[in-house]
py3Dmol code that shows the C-alpha trace and the ligand (Angstrom):
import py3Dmol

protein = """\
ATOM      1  CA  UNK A   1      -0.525 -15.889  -5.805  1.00  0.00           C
ATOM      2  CA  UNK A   2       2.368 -18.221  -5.480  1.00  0.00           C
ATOM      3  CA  UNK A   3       2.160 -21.102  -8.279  1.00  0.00           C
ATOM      4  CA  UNK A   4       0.099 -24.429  -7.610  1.00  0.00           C
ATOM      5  CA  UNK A   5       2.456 -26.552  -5.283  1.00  0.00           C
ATOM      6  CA  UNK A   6       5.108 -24.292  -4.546  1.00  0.00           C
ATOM      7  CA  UNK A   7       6.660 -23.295  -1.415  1.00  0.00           C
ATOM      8  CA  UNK A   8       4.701 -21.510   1.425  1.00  0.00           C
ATOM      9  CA  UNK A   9       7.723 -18.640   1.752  1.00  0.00           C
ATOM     10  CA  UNK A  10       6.863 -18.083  -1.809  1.00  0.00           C
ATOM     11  CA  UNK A  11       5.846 -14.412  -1.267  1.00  0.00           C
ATOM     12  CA  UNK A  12       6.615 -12.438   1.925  1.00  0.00           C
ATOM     13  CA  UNK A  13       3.217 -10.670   2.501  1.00  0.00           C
ATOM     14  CA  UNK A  14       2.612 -10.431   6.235  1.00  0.00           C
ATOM     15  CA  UNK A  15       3.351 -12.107   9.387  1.00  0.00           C
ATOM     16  CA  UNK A  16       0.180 -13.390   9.654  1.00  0.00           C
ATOM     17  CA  UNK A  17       1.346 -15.846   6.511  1.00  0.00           C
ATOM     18  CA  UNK A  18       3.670 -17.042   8.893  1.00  0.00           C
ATOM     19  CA  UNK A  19       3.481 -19.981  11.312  1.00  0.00           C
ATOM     20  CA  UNK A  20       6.204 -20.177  14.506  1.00  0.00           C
ATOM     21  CA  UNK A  21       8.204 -22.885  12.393  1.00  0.00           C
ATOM     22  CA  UNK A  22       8.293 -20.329   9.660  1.00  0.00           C
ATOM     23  CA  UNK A  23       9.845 -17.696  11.303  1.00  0.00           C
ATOM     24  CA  UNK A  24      12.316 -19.651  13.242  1.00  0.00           C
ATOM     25  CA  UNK A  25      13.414 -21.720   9.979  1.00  0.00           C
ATOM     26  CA  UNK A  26      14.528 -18.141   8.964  1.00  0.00           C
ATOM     27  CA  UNK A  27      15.805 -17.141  12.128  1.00  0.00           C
ATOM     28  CA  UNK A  28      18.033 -20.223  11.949  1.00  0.00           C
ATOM     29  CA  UNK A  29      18.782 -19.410   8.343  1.00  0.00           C
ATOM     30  CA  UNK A  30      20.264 -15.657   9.778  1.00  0.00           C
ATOM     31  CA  UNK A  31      22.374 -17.280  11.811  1.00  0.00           C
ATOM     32  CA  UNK A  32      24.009 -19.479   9.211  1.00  0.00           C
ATOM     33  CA  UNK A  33      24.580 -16.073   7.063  1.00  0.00           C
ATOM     34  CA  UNK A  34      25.565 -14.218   9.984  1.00  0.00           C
ATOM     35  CA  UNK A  35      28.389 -16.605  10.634  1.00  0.00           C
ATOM     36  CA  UNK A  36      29.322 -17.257   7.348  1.00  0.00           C
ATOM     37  CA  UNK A  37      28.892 -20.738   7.071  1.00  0.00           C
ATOM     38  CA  UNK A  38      27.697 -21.136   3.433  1.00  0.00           C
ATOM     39  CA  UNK A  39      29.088 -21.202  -0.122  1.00  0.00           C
ATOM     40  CA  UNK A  40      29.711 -18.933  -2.190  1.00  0.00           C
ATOM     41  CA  UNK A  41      27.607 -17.715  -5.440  1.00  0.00           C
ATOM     42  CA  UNK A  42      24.331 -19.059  -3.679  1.00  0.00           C
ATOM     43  CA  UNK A  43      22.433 -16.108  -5.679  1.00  0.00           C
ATOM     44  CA  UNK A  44      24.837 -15.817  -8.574  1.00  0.00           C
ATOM     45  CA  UNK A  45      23.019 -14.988 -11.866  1.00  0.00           C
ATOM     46  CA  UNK A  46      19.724 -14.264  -9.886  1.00  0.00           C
ATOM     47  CA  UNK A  47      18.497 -10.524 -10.421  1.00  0.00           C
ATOM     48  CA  UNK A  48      16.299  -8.677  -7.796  1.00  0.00           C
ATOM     49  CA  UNK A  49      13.998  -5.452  -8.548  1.00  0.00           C
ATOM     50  CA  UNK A  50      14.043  -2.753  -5.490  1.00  0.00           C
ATOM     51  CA  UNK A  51      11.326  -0.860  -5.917  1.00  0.00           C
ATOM     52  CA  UNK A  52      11.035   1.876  -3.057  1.00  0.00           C
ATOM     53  CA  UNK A  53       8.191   4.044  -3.939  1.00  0.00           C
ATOM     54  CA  UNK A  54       8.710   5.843  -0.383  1.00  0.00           C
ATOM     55  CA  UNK A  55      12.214   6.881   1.508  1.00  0.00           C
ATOM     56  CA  UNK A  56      14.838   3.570   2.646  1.00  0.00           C
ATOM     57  CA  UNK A  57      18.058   3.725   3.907  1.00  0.00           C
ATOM     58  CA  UNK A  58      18.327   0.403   5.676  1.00  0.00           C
ATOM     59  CA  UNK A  59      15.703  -1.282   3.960  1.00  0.00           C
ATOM     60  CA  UNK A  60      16.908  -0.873   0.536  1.00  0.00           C
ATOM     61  CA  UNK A  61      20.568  -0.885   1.237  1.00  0.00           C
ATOM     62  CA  UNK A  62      20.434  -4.132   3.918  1.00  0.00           C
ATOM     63  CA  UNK A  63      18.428  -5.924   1.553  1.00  0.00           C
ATOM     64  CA  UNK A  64      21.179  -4.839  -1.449  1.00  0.00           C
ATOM     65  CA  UNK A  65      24.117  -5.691   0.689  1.00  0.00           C
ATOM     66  CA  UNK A  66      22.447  -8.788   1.263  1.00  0.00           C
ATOM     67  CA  UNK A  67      21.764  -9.725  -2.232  1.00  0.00           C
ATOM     68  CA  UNK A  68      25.550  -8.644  -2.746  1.00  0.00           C
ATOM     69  CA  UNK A  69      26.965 -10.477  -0.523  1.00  0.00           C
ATOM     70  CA  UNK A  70      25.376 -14.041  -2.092  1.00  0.00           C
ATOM     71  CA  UNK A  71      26.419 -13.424  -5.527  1.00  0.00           C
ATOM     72  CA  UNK A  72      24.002 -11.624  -6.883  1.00  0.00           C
ATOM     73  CA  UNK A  73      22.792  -8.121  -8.473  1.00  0.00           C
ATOM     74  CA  UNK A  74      20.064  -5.370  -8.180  1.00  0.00           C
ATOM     75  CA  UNK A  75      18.338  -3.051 -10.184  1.00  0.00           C
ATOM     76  CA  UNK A  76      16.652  -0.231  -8.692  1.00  0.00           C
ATOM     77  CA  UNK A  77      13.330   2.367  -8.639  1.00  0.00           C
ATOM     78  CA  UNK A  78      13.914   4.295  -5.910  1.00  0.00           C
ATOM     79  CA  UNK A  79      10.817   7.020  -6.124  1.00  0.00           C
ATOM     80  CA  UNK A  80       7.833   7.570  -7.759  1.00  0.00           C
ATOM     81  CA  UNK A  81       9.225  10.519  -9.474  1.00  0.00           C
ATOM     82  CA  UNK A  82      11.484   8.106 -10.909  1.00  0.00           C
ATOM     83  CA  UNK A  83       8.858   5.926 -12.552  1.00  0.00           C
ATOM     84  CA  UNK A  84       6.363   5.837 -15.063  1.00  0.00           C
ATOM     85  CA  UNK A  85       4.021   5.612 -12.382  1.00  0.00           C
ATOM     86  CA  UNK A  86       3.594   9.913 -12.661  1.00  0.00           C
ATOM     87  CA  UNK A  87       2.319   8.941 -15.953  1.00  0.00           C
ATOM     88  CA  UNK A  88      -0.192   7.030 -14.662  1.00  0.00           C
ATOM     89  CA  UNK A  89       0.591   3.850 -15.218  1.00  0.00           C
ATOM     90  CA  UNK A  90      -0.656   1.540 -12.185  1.00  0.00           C
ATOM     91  CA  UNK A  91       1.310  -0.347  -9.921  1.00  0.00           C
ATOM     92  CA  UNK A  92      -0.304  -3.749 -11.071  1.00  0.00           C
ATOM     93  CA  UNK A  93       1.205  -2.928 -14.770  1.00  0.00           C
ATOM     94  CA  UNK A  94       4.516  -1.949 -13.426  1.00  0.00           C
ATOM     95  CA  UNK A  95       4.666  -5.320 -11.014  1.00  0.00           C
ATOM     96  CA  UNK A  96       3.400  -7.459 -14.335  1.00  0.00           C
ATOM     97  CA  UNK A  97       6.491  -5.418 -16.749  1.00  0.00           C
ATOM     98  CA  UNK A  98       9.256  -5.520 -13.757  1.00  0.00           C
ATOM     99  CA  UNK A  99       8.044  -9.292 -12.867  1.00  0.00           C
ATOM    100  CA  UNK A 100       9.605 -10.240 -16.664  1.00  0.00           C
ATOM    101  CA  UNK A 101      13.180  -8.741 -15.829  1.00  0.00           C
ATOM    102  CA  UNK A 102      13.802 -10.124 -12.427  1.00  0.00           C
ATOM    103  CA  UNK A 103      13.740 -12.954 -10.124  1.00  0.00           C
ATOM    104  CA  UNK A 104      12.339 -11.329  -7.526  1.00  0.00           C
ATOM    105  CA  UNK A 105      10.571  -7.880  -6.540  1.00  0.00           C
ATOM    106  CA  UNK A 106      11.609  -6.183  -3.130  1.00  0.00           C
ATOM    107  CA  UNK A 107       8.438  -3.673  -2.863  1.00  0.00           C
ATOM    108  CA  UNK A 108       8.117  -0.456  -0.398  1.00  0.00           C
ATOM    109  CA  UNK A 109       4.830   1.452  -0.835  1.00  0.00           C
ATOM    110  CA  UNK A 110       3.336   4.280   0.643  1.00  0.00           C
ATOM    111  CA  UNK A 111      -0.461   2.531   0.790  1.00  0.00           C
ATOM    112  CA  UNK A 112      -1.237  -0.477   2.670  1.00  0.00           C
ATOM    113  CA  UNK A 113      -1.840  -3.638   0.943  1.00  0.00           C
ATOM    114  CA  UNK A 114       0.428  -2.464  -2.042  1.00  0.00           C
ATOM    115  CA  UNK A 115       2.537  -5.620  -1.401  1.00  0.00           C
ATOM    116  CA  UNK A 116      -0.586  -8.113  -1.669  1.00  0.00           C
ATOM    117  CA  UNK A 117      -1.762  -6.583  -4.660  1.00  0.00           C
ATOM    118  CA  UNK A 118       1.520  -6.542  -6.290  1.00  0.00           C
ATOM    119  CA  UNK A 119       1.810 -10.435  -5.655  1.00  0.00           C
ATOM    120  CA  UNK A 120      -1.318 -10.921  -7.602  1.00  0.00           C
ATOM    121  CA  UNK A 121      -0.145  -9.403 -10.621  1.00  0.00           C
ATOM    122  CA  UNK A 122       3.590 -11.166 -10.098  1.00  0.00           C
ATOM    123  CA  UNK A 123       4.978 -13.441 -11.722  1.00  0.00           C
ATOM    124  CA  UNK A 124       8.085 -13.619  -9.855  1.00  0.00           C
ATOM    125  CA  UNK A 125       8.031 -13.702  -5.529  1.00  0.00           C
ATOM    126  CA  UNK A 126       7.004  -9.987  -3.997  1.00  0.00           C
ATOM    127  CA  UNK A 127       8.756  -9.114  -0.649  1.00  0.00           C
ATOM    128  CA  UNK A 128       6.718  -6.312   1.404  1.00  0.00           C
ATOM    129  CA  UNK A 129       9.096  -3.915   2.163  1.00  0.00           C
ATOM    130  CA  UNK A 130       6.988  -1.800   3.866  1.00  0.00           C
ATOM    131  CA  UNK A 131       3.425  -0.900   3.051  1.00  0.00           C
ATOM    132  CA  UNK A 132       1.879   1.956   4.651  1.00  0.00           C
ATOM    133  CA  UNK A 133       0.562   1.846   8.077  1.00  0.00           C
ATOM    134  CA  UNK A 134       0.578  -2.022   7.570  1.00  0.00           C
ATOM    135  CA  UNK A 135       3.248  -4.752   7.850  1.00  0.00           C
ATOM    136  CA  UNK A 136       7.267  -4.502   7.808  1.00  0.00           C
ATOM    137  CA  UNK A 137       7.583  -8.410   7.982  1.00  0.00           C
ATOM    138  CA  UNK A 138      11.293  -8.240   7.138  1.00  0.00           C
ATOM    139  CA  UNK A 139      12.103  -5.454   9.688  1.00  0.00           C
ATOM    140  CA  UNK A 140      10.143  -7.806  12.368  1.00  0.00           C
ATOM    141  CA  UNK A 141      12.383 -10.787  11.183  1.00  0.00           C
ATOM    142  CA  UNK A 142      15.344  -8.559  12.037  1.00  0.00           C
ATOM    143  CA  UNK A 143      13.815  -7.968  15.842  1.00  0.00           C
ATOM    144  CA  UNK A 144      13.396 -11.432  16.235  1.00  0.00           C
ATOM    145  CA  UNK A 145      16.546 -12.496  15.322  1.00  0.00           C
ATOM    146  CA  UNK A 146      18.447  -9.541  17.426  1.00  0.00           C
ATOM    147  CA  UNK A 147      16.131 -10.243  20.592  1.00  0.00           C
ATOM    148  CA  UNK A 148      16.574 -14.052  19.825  1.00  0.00           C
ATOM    149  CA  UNK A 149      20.356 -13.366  19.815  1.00  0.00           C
ATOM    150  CA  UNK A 150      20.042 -12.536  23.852  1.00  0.00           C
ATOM    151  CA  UNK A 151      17.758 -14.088  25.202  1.00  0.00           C
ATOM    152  CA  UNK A 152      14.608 -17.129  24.494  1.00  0.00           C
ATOM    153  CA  UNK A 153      12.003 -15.095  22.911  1.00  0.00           C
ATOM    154  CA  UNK A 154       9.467 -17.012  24.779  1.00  0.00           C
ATOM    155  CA  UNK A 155       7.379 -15.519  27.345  1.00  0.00           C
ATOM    156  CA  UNK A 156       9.392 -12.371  27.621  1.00  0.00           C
ATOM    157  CA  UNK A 157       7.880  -9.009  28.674  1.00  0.00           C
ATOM    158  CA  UNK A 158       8.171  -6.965  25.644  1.00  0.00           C
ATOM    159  CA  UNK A 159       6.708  -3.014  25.140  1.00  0.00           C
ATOM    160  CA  UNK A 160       5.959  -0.837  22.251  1.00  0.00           C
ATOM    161  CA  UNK A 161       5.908   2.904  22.525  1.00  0.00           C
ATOM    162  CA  UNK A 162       4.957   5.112  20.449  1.00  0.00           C
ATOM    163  CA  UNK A 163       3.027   5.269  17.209  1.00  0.00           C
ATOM    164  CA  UNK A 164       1.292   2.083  17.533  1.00  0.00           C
ATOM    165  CA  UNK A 165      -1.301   3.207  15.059  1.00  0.00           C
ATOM    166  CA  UNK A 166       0.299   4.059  11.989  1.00  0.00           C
ATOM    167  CA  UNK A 167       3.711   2.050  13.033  1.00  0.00           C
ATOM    168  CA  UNK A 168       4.040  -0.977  10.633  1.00  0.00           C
ATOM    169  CA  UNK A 169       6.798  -2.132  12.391  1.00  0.00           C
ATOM    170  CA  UNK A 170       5.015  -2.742  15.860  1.00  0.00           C
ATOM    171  CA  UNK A 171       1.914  -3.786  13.958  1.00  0.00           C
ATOM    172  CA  UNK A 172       4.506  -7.121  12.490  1.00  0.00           C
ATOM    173  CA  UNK A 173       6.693  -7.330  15.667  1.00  0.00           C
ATOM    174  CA  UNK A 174       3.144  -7.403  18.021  1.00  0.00           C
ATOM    175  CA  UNK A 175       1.912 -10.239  15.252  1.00  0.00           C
ATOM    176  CA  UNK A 176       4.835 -12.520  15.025  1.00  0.00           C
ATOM    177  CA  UNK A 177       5.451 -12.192  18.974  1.00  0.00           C
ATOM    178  CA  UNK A 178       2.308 -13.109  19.794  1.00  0.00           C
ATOM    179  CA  UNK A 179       3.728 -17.104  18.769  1.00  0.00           C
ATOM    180  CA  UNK A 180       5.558 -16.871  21.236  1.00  0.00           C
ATOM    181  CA  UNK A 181       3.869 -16.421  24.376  1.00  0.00           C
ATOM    182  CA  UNK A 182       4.600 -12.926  25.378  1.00  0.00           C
ATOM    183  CA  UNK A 183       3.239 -10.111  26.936  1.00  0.00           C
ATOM    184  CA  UNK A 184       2.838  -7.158  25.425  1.00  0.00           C
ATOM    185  CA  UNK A 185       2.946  -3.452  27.089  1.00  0.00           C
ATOM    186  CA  UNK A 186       1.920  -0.736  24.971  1.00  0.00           C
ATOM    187  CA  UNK A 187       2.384   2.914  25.360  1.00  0.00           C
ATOM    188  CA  UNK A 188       1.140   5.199  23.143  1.00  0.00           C
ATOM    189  CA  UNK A 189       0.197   8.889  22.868  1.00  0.00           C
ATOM    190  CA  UNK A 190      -3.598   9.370  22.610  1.00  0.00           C
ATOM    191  CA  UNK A 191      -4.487   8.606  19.543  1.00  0.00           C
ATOM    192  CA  UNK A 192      -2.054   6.748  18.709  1.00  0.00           C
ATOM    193  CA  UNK A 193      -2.766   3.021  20.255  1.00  0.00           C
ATOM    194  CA  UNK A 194      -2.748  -0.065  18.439  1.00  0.00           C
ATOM    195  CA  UNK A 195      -5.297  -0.080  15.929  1.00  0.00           C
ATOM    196  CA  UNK A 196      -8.550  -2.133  17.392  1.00  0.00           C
ATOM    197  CA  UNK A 197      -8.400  -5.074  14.940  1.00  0.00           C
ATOM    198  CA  UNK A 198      -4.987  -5.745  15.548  1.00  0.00           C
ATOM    199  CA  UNK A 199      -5.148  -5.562  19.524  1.00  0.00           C
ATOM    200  CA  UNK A 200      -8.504  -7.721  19.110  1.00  0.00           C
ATOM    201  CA  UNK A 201      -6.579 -10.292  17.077  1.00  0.00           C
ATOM    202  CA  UNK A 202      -3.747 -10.256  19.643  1.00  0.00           C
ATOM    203  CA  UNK A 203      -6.259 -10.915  22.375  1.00  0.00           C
ATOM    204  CA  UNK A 204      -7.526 -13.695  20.416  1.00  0.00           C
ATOM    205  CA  UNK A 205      -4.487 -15.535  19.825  1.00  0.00           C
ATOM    206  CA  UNK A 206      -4.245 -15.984  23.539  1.00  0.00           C
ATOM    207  CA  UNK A 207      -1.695 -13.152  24.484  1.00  0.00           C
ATOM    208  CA  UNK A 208      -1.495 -10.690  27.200  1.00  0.00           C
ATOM    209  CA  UNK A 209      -1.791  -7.178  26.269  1.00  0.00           C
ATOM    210  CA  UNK A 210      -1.282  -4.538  29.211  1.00  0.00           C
ATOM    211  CA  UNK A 211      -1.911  -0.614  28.454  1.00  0.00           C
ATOM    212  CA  UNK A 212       0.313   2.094  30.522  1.00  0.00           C
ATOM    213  CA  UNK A 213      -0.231   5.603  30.101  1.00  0.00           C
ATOM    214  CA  UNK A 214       3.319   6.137  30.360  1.00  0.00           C
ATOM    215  CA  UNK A 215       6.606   4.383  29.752  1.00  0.00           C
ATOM    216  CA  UNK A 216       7.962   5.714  33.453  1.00  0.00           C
ATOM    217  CA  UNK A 217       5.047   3.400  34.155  1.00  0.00           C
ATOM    218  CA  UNK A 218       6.345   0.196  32.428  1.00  0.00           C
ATOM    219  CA  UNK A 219       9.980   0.199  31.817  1.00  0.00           C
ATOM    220  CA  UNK A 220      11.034  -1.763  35.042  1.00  0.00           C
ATOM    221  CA  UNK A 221       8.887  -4.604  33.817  1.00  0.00           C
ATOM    222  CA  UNK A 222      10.277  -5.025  30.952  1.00  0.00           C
ATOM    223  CA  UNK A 223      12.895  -7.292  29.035  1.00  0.00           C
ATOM    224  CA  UNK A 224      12.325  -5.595  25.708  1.00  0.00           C
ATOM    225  CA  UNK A 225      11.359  -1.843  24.808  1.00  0.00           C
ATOM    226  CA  UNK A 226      10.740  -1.178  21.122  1.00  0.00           C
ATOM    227  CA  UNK A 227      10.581   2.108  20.476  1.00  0.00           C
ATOM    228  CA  UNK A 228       9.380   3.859  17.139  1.00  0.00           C
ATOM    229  CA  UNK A 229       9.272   6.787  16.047  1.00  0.00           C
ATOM    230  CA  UNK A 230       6.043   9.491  15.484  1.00  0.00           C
ATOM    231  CA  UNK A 231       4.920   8.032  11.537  1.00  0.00           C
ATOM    232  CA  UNK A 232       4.667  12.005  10.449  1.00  0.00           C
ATOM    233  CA  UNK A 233       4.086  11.159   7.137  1.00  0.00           C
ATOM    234  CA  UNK A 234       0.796   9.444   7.485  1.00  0.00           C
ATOM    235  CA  UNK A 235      -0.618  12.127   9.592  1.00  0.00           C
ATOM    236  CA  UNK A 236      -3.581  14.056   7.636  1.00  0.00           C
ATOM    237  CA  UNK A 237      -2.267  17.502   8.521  1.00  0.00           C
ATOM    238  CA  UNK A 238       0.857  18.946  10.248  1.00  0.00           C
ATOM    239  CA  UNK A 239      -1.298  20.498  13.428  1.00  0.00           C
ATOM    240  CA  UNK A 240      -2.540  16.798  14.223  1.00  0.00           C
ATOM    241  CA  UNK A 241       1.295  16.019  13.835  1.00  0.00           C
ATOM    242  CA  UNK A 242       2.096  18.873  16.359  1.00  0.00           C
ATOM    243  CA  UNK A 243      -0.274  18.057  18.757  1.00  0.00           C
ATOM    244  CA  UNK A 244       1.396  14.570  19.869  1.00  0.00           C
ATOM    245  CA  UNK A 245       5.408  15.168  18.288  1.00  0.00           C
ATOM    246  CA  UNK A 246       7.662  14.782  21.255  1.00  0.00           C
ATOM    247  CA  UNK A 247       4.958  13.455  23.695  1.00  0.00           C
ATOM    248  CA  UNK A 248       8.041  10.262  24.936  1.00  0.00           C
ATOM    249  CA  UNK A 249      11.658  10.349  24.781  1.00  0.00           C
ATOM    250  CA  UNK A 250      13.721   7.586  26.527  1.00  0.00           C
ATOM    251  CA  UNK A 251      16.704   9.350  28.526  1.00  0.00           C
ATOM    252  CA  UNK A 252      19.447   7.960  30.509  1.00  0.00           C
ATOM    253  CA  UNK A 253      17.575   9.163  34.104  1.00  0.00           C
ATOM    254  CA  UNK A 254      14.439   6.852  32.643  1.00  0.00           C
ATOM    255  CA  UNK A 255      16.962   3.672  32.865  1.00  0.00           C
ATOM    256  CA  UNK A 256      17.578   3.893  36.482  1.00  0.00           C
ATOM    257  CA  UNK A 257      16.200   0.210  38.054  1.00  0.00           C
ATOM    258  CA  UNK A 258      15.070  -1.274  34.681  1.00  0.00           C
ATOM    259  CA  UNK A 259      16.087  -4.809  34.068  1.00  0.00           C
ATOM    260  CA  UNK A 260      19.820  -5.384  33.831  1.00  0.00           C
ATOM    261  CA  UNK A 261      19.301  -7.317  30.893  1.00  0.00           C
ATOM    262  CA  UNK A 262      16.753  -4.670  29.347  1.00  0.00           C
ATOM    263  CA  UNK A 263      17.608  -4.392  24.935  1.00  0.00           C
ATOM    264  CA  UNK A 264      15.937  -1.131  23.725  1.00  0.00           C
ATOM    265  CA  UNK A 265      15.363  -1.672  19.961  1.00  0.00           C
ATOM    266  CA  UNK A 266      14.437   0.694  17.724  1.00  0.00           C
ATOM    267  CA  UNK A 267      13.854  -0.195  13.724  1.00  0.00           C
ATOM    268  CA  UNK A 268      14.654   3.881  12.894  1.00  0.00           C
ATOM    269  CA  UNK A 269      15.583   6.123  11.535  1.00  0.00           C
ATOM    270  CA  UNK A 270      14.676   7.296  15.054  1.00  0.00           C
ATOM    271  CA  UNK A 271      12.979  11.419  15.514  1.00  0.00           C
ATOM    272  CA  UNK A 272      14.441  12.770  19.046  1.00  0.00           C
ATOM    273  CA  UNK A 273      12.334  10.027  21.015  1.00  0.00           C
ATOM    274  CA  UNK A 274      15.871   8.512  22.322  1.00  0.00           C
ATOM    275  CA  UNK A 275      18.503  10.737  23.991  1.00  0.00           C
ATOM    276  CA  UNK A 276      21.855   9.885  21.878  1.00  0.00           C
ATOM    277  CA  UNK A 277      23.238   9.674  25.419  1.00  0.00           C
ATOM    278  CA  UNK A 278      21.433   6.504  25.765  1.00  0.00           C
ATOM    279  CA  UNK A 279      23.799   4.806  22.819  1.00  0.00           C
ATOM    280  CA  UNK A 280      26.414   4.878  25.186  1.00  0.00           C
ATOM    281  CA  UNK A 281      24.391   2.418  27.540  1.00  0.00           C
ATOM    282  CA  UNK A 282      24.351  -1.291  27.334  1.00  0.00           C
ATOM    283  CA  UNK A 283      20.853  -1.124  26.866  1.00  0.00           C
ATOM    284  CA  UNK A 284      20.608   0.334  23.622  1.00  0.00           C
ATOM    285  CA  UNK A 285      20.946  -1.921  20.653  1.00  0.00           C
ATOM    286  CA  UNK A 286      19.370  -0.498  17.834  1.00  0.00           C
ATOM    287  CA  UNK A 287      22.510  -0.278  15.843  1.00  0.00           C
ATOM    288  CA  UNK A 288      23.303  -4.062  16.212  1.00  0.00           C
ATOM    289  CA  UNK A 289      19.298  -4.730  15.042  1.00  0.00           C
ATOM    290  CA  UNK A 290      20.216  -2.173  12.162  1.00  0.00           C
ATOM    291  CA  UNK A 291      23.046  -4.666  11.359  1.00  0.00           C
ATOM    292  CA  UNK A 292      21.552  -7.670  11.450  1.00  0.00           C
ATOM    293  CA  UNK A 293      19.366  -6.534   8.571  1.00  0.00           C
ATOM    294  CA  UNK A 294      21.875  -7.932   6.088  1.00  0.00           C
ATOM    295  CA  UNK A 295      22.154 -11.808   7.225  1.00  0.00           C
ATOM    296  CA  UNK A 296      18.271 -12.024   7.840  1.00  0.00           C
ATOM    297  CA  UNK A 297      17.623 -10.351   4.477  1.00  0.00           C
ATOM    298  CA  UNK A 298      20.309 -12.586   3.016  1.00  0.00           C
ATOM    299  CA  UNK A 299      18.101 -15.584   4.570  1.00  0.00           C
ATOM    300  CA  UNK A 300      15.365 -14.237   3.109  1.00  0.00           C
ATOM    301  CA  UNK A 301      16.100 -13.651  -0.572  1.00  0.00           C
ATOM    302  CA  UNK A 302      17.311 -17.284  -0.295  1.00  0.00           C
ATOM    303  CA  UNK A 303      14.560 -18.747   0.938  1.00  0.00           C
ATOM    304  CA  UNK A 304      12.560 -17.125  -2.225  1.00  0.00           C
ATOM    305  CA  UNK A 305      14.889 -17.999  -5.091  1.00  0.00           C
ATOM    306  CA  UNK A 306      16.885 -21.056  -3.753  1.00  0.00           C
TER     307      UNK A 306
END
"""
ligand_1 = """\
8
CP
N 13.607 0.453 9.573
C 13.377 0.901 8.327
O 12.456 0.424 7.629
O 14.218 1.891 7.913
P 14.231 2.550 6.469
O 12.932 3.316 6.326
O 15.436 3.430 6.447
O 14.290 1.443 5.459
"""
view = py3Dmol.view(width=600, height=400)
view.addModel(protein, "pdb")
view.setStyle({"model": 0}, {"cartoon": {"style": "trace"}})
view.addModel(ligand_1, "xyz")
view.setStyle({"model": 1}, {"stick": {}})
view.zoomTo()
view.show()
């Protein structure tokens, strides 16, 4: 719980904390980083706990770069194995001990509300780095800002495909889009759609949601397609996995008549659902969002320790 008085950014939970002036305060904030228009050292001296108690490459190293890059330092868990938790200590007495070393806690977990529950027991601010099949509010930051870099984000036709069940990514993005007047195409393998209270809550705040049973179905429609992967690691058994792996893939033949100004993003690593011939389109710009992980994460750990 963030102390009596203090800032509403004081923990980054979930998007749903977040109000539109929120998130485009910190979309501004990117773009000051990204540009490089701020003095040095504005971190120096403040030390930041990554603990990653599931796999990260961009996560953990955009949010370490970041950190870098304003002066100051890291220290590190980067798997269970790693940690006393195998010796059963709980993940409330590991956020109380790392809250006393650091000035703030960057926190991946494998079960969903980790982050929340790690806030309780903080004493410093918790940033969800991913928790289960529920939020990736940092990750959505990073769409916003790379959609926001092209085009308004208002009222734009934007799709997810894919694993819009266990996908915490789409979960945030849907969330924090829905502030901005959008509508939203999902396409999803049986199974696989939007989880009910999420596409109920979408509904309520006022936005559009459209179902296709296919993204041939959609993509001309579109100004956005997000694209994640198959969340294999949340599946209950490997045949279940099977039964819907490589049920999409976005080829070059699939991007005949779409929008000219069409951005397929992507928060990956992605799993053989986009042709690497479609990197060499100007559609594709899921390496650009990878990059912009740094000055949005930079904006970020500011906004928590400033
Ligand atoms: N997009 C994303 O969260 O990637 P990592 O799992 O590599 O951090």
């Amino acid at each position: 719980r963030a102390p009596e008085g203090s800032r509403t950014m004081y923990h980054i939970i979930s998007i749903r904390d977040f109000e539109r002036e929120d998130l485009d305060h910190l979309l501004d904030r990117a773009e000051v980083f990204e540009t490089g228009r701020y003095p040095p050292g504005l971190l120096k001296d403040r030390l930041v706990a990554l603990l990653f108690f599931e796999p990260s490459t961009r996560t953990r190293m955009s949010f370490a770069a970041a950190l870098a890059r304003l002066g100051g330092q890291s220290i590190s868990v980067d798997s269970v194995e790693a940690s006393s938790i195998v010796k059963g200590e709980t993940l409330a007495d590991t956020i109380r001990v790392v809250s006393g070393y650091v000035d703030a806690i960057v926190l991946r977990h494998p079960k969903e509300g980790a982050a929340r529950l790690a806030a309780e027991f903080s004493s410093v601010p918790v940033i969800n780095a991913g928790d289960g099949a529920g939020q990736h509010p940092s990750q959505t930051l990073l769409d916003l800002y790379t959609i926001r870099k092209s085009m308004p984000l208002d009222g734009i036709d934007a799709g997810l495909l894919g694993d819009l069940r266990y996908g915490r990514t789409a979960h945030s993005l849907a969330l924090a889009l829905s502030l901005y007047g959008v509508t939203l195409h999902t396409i999803a393998p049986t199974g696989l759609e939007m989880p009910v209270n999420i596409a109920v809550e979408l509904r309520e705040r006022g936005v559009e949601v459209v179902e296709h049973a296919s993204v041939e179905e959609a993509i001309r429609e579109l100004d956005v397609l997000y694209v994640t992967r198959i969340q294999r690691e949340r599946f209950p058994d490997t045949a279940s996995y099977y039964n819907v792996a490589s049920s999409y893939r976005i080829t070059t033949q699939l991007l005949e008549g779409v929008r000219d100004h069409l951005m397929i993003l992507h928060p990956l690593p992605r799993a053989g659902e986009i042709d690497p011939a479609v990197d060499r389109t100007p559609y594709a710009r899921y390496f650009e969002q990878a990059r912009n992980g740094v000055p949005v994460r930079m904006a970020l750990l500011h906004e928590v320790m400033r």
